[in-house]
mmJSON file of the N, C-alpha and C atoms, coordinates in Angstrom:
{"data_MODEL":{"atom_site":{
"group_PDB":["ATOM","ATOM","ATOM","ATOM","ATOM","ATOM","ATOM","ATOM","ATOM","ATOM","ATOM","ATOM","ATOM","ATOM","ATOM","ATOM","ATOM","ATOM","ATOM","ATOM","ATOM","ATOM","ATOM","ATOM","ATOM","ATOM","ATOM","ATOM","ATOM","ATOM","ATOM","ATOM","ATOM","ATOM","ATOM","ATOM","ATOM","ATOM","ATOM","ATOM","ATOM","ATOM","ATOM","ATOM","ATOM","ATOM","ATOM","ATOM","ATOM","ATOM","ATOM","ATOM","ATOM","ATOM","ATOM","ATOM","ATOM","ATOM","ATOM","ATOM","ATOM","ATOM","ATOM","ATOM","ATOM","ATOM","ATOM","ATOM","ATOM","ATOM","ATOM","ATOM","ATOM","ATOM","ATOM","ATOM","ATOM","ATOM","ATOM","ATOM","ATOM","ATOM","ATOM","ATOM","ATOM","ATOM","ATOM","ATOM","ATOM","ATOM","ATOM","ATOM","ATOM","ATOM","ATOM","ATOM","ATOM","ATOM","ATOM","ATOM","ATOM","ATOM","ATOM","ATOM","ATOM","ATOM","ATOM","ATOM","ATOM","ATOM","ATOM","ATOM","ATOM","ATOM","ATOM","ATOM","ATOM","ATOM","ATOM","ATOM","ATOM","ATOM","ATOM","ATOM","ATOM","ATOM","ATOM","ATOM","ATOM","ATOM","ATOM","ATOM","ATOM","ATOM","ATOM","ATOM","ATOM","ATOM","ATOM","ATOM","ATOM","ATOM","ATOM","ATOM","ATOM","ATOM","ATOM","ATOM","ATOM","ATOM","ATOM","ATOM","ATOM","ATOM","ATOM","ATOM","ATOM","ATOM","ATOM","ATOM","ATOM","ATOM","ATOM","ATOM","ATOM","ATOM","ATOM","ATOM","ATOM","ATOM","ATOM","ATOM","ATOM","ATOM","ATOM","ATOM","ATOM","ATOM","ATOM","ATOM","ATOM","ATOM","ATOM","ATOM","ATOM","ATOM","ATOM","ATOM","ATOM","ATOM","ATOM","ATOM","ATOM","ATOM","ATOM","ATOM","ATOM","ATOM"],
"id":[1,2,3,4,5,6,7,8,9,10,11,12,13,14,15,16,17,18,19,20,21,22,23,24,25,26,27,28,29,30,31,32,33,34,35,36,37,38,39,40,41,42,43,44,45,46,47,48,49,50,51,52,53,54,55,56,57,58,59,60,61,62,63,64,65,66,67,68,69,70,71,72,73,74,75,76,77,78,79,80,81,82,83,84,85,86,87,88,89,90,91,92,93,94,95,96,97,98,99,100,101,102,103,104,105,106,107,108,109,110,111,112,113,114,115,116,117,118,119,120,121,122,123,124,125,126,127,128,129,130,131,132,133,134,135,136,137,138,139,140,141,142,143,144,145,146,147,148,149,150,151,152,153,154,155,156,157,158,159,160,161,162,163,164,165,166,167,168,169,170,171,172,173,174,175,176,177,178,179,180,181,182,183,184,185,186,187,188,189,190,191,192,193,194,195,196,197,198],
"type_symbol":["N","C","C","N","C","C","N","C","C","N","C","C","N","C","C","N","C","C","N","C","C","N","C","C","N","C","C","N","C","C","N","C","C","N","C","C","N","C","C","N","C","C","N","C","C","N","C","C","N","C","C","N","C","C","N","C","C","N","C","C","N","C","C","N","C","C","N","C","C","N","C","C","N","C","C","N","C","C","N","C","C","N","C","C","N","C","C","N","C","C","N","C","C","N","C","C","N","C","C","N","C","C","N","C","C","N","C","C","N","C","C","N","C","C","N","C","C","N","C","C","N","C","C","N","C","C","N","C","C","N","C","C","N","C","C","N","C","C","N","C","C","N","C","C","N","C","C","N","C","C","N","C","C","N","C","C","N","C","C","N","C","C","N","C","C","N","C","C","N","C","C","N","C","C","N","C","C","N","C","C","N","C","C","N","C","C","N","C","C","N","C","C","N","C","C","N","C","C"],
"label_atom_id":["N","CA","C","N","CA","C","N","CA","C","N","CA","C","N","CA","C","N","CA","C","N","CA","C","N","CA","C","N","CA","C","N","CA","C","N","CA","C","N","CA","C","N","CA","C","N","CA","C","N","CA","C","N","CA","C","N","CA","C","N","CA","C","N","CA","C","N","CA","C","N","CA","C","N","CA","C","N","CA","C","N","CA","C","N","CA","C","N","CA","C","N","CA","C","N","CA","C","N","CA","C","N","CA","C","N","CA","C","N","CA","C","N","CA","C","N","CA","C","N","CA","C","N","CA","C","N","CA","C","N","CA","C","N","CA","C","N","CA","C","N","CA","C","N","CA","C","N","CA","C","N","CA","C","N","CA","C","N","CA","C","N","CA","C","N","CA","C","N","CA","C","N","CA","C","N","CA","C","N","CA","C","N","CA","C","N","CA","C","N","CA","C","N","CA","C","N","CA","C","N","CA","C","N","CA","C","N","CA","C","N","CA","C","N","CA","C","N","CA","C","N","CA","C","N","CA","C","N","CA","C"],
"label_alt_id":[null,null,null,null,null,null,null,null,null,null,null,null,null,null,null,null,null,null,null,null,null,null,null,null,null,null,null,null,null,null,null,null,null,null,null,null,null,null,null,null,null,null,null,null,null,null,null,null,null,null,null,null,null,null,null,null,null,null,null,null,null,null,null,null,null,null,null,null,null,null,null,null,null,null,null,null,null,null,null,null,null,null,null,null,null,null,null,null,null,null,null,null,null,null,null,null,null,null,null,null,null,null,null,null,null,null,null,null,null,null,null,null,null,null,null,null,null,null,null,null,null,null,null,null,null,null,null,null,null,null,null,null,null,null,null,null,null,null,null,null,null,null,null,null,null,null,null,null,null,null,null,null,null,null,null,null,null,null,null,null,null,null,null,null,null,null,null,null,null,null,null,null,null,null,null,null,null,null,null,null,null,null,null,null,null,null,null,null,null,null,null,null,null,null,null,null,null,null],
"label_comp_id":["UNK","UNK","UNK","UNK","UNK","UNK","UNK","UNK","UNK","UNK","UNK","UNK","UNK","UNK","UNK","UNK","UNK","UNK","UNK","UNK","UNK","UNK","UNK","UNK","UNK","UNK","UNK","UNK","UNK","UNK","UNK","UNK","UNK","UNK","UNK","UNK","UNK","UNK","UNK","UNK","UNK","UNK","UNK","UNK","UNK","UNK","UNK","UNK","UNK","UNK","UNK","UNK","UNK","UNK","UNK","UNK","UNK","UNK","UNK","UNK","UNK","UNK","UNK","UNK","UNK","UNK","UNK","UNK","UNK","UNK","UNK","UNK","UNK","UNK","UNK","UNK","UNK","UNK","UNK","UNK","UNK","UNK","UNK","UNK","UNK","UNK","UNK","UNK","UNK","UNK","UNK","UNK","UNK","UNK","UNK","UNK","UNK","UNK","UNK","UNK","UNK","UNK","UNK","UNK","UNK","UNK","UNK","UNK","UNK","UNK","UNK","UNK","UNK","UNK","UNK","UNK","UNK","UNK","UNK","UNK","UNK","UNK","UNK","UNK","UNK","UNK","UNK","UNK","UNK","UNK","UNK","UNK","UNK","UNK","UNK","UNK","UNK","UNK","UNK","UNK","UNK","UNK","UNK","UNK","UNK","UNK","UNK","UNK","UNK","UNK","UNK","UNK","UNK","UNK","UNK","UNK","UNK","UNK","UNK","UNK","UNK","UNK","UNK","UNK","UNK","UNK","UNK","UNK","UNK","UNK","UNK","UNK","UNK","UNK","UNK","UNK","UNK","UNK","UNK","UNK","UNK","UNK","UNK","UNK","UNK","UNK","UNK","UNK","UNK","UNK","UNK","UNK","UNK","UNK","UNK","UNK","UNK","UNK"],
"label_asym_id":["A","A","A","A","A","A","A","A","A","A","A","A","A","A","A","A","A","A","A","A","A","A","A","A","A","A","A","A","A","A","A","A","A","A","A","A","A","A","A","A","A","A","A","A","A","A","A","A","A","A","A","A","A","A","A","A","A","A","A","A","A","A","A","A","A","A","A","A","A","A","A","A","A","A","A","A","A","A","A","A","A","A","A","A","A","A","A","A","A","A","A","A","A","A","A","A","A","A","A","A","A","A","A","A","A","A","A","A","A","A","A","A","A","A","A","A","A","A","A","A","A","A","A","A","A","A","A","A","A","A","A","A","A","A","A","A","A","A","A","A","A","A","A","A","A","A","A","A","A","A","A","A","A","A","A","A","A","A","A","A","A","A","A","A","A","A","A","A","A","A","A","A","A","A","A","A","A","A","A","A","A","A","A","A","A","A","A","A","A","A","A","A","A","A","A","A","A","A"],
"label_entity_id":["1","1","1","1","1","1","1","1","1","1","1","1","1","1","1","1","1","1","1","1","1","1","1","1","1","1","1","1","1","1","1","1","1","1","1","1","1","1","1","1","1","1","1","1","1","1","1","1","1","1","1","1","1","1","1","1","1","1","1","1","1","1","1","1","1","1","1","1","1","1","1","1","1","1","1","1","1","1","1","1","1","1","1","1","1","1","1","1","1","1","1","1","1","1","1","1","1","1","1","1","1","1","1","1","1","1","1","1","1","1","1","1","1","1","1","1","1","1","1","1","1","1","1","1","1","1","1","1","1","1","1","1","1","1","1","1","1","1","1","1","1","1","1","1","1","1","1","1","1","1","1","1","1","1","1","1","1","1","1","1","1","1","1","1","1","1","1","1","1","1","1","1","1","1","1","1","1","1","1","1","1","1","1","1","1","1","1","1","1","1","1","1","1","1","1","1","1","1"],
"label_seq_id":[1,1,1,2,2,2,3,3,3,4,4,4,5,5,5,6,6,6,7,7,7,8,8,8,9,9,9,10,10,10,11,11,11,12,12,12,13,13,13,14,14,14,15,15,15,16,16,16,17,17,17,18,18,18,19,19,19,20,20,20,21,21,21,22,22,22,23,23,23,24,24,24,25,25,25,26,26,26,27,27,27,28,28,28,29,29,29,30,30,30,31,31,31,32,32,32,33,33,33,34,34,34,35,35,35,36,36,36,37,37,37,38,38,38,39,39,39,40,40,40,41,41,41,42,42,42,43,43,43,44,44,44,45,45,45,46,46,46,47,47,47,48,48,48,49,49,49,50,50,50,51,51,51,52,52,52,53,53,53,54,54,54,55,55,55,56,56,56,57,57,57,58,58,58,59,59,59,60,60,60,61,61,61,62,62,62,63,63,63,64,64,64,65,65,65,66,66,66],
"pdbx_PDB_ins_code":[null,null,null,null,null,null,null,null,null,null,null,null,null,null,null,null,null,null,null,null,null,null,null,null,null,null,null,null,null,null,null,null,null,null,null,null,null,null,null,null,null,null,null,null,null,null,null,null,null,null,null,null,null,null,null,null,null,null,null,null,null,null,null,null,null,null,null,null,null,null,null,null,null,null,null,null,null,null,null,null,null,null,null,null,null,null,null,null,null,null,null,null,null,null,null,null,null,null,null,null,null,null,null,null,null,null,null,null,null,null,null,null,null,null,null,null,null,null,null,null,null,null,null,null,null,null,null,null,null,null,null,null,null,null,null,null,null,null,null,null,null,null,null,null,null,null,null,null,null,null,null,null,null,null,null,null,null,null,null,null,null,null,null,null,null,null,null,null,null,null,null,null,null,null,null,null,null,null,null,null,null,null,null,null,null,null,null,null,null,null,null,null,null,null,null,null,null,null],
"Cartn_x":[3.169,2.005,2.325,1.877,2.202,1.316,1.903,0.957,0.244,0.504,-0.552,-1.628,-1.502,-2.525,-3.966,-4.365,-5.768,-6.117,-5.32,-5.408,-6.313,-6.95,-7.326,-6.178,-5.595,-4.633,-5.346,-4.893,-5.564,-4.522,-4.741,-4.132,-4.141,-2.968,-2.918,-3.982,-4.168,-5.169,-4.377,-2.65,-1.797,-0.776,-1.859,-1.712,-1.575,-1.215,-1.736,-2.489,-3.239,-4.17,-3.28,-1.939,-1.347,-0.209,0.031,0.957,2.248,2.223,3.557,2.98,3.643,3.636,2.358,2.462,1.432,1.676,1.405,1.329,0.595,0.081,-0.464,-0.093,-1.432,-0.822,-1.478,-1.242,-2.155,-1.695,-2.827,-2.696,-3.005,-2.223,-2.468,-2.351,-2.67,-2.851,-1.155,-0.246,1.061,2.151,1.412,2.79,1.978,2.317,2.143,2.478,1.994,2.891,2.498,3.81,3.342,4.436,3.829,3.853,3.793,4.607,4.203,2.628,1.78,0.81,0.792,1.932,1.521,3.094,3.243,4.171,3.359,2.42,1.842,2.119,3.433,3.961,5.378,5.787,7.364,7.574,8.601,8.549,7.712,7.405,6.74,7.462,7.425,7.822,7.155,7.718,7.116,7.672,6.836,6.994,5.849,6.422,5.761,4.871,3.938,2.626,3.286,4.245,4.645,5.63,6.648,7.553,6.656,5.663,4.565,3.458,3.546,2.756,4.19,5.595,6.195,6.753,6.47,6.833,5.912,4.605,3.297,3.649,3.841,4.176,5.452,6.362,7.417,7.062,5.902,5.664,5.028,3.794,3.215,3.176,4.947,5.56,6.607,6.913,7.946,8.954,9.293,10.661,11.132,10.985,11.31,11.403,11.087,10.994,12.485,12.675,14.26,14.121],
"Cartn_y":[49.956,49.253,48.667,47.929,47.02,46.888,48.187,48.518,47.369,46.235,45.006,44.644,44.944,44.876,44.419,45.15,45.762,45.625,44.481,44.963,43.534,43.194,41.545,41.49,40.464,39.268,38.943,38.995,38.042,37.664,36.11,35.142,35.528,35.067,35.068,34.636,34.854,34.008,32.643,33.413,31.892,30.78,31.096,30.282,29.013,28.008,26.673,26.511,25.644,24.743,23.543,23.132,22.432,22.525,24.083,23.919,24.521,24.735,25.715,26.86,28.259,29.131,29.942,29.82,30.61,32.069,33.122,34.262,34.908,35.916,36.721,38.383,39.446,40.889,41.222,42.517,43.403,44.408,45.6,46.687,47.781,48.849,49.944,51.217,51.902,53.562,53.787,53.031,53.326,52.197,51.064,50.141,49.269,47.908,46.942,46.088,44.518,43.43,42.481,41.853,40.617,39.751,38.363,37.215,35.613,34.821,33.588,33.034,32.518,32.206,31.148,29.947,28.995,29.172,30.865,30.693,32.082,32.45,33.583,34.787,34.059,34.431,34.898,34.229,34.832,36.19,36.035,37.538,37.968,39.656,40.107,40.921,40.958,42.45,43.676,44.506,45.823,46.695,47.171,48.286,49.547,50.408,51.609,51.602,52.195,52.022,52.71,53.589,54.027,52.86,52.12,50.876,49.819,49.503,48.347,48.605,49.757,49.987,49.899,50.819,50.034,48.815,48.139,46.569,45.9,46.222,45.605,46.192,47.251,47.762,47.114,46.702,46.196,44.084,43.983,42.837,42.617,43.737,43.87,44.117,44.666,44.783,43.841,42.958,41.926,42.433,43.555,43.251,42.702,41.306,40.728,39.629,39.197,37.802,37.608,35.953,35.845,35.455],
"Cartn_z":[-45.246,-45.777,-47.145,-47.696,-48.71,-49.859,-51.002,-51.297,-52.648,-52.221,-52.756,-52.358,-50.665,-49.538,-49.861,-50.603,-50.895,-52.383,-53.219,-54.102,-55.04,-56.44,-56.717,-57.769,-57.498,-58.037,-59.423,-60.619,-61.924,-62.47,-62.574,-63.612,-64.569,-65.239,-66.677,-67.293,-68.25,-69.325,-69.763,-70.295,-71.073,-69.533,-68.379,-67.06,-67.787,-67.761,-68.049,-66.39,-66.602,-65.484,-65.24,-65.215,-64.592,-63.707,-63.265,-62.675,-62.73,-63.951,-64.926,-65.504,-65.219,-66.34,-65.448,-64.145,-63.329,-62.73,-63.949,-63.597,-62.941,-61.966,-61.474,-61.658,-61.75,-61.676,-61.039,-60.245,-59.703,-60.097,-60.113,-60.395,-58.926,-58.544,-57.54,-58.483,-57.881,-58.419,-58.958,-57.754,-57.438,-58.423,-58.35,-59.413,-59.83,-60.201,-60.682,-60.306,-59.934,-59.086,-60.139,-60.282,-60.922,-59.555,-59.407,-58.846,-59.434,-58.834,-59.463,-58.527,-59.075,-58.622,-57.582,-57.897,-57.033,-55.436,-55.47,-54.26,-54.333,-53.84,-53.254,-52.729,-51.044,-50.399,-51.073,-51.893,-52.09,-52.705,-53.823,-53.903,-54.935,-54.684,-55.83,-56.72,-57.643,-58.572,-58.813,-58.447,-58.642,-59.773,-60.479,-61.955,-61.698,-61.806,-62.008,-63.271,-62.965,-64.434,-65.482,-65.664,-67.044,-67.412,-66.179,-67.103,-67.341,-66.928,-67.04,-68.294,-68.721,-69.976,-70.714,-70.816,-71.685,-71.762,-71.096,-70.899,-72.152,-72.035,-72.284,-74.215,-74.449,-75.672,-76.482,-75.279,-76.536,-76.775,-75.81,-75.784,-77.017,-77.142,-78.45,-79.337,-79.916,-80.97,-80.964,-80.568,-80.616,-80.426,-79.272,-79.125,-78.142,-77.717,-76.935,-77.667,-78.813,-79.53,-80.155,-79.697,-79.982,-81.63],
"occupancy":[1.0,1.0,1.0,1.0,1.0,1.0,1.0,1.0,1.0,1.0,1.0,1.0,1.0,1.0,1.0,1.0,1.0,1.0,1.0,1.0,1.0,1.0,1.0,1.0,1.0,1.0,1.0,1.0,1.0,1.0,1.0,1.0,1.0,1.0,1.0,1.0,1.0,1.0,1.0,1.0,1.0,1.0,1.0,1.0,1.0,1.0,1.0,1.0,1.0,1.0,1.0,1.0,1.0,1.0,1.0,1.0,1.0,1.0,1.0,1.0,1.0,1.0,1.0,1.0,1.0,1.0,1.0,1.0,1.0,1.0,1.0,1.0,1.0,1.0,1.0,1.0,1.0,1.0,1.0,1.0,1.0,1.0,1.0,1.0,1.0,1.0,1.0,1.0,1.0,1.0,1.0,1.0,1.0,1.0,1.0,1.0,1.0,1.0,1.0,1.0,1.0,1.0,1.0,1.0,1.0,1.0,1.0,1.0,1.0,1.0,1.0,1.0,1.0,1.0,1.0,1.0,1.0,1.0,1.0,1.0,1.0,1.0,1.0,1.0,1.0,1.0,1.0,1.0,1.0,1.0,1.0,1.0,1.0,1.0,1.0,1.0,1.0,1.0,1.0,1.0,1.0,1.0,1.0,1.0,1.0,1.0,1.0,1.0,1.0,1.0,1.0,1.0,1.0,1.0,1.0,1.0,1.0,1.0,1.0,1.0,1.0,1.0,1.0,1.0,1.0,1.0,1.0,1.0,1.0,1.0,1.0,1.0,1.0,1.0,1.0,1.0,1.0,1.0,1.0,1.0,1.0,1.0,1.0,1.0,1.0,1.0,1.0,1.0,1.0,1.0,1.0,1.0,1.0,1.0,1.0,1.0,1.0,1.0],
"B_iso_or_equiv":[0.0,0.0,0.0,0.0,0.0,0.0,0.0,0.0,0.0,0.0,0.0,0.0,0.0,0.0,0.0,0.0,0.0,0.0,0.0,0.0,0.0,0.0,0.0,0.0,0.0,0.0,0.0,0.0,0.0,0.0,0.0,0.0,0.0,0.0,0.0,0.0,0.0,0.0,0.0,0.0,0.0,0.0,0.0,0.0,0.0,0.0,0.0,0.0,0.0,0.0,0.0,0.0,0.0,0.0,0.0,0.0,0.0,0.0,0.0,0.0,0.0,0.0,0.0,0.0,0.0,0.0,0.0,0.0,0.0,0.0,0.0,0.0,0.0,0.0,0.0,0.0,0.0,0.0,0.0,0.0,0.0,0.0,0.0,0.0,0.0,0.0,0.0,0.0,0.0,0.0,0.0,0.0,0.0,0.0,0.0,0.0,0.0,0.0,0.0,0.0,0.0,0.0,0.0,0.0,0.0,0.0,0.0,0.0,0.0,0.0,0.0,0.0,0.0,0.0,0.0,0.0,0.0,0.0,0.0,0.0,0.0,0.0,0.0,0.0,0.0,0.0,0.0,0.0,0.0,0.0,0.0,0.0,0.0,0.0,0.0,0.0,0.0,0.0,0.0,0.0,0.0,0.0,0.0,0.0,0.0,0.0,0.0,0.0,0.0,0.0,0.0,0.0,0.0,0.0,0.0,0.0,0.0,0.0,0.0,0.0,0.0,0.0,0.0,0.0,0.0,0.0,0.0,0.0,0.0,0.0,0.0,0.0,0.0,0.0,0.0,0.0,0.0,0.0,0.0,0.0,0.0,0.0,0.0,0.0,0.0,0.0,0.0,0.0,0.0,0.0,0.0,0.0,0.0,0.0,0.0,0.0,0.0,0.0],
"pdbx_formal_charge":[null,null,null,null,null,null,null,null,null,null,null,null,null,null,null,null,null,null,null,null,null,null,null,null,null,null,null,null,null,null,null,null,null,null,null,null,null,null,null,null,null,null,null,null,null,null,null,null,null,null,null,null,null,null,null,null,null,null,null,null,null,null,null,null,null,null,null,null,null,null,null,null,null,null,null,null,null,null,null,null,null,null,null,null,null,null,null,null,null,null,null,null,null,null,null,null,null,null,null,null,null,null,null,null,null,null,null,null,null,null,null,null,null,null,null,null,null,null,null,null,null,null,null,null,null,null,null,null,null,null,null,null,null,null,null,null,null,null,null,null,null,null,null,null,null,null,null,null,null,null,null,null,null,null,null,null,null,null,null,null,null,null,null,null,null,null,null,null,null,null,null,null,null,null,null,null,null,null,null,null,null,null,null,null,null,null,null,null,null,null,null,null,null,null,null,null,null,null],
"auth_seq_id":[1,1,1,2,2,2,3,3,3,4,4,4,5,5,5,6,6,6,7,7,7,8,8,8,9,9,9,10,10,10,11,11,11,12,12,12,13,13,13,14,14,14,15,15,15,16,16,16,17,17,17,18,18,18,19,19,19,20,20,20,21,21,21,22,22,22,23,23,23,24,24,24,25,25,25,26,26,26,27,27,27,28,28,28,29,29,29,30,30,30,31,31,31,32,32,32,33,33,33,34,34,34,35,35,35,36,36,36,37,37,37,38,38,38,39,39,39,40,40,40,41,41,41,42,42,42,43,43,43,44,44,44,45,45,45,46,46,46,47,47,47,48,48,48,49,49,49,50,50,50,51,51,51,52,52,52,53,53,53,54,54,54,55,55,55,56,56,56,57,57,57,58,58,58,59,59,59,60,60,60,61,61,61,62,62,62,63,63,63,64,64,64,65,65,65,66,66,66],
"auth_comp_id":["UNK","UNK","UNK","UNK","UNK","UNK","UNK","UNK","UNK","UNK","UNK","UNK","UNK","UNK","UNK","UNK","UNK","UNK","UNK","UNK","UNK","UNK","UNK","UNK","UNK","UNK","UNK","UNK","UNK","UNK","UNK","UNK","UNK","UNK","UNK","UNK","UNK","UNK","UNK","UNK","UNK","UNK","UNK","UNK","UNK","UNK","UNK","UNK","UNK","UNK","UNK","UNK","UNK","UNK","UNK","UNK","UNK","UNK","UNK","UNK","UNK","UNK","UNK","UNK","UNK","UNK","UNK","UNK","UNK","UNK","UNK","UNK","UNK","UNK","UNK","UNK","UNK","UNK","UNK","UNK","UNK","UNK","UNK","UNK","UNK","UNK","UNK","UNK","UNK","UNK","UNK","UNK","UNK","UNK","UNK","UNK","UNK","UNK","UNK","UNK","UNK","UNK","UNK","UNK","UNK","UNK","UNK","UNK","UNK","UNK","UNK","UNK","UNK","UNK","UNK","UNK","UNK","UNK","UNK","UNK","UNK","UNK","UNK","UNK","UNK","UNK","UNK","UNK","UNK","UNK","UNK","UNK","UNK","UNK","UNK","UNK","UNK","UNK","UNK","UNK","UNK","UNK","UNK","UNK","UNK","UNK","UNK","UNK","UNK","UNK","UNK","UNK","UNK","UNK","UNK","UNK","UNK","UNK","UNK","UNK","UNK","UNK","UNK","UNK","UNK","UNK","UNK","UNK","UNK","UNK","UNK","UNK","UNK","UNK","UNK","UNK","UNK","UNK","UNK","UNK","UNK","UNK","UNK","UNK","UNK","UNK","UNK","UNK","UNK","UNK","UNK","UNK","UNK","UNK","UNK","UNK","UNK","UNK"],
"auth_asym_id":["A","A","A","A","A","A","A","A","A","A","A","A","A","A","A","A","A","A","A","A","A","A","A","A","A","A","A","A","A","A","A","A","A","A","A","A","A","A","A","A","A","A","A","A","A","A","A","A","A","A","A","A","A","A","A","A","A","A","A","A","A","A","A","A","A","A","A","A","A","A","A","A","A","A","A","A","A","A","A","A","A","A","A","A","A","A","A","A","A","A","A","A","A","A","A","A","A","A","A","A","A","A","A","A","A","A","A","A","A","A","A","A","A","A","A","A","A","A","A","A","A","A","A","A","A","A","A","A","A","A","A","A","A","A","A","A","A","A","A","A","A","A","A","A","A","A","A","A","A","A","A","A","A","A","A","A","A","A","A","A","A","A","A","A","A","A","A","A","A","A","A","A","A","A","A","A","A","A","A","A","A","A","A","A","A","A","A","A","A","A","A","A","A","A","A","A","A","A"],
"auth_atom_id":["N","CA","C","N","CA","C","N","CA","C","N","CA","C","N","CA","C","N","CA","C","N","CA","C","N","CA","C","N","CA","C","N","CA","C","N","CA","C","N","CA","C","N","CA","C","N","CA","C","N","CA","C","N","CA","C","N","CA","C","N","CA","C","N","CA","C","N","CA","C","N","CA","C","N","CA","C","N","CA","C","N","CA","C","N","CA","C","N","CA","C","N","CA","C","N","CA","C","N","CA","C","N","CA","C","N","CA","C","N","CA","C","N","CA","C","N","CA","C","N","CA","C","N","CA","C","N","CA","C","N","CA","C","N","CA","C","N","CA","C","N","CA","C","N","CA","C","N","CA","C","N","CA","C","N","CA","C","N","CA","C","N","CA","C","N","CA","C","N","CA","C","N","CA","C","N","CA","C","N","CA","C","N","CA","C","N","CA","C","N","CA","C","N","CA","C","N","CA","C","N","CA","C","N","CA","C","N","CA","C","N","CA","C","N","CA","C","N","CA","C","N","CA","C","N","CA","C","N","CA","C"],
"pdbx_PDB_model_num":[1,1,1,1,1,1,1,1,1,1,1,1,1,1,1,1,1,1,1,1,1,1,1,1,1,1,1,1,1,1,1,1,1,1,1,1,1,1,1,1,1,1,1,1,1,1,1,1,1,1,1,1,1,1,1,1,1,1,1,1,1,1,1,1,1,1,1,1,1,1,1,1,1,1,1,1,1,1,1,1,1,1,1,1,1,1,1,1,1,1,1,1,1,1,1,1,1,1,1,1,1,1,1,1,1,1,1,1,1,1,1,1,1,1,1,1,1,1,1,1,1,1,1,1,1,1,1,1,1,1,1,1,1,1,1,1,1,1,1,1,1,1,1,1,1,1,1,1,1,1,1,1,1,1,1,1,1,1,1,1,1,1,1,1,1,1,1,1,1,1,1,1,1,1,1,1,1,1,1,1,1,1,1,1,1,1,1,1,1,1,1,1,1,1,1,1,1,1]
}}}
């Protein structure tokens, strides 16, 4: 089973409305999916909620900024 199945999809907020830069996440009890928005079907990424909260933490301390 797929555990996206069942799950609601939300856009980014910094989506642009043209076409580029179209994120999607979902959240399960079990991981996290992020997706590009305008290929639905292709692949998804999956992160476990403890690497997806530290993902989200080093985003919000800049360590990802070149």
């Amino acid at each position: 089973m797929d555990v996206f199945e069942n799950v609601v999809w939300k856009k980014s907020s910094r989506s642009d409305g043209q076409g580029a830069n179209c994120v999607e996440v979902a959240v399960s009890p079990d991981a996290v999916g992020v997706r590009d928005s305008k290929d639905r079907d292709g692949a998804t990424l999956a992160f476990t909620p403890d690497d997806w909260a530290a993902f989200l933490t080093g985003i919000k301390s800049g360590e990802f900024d070149s």
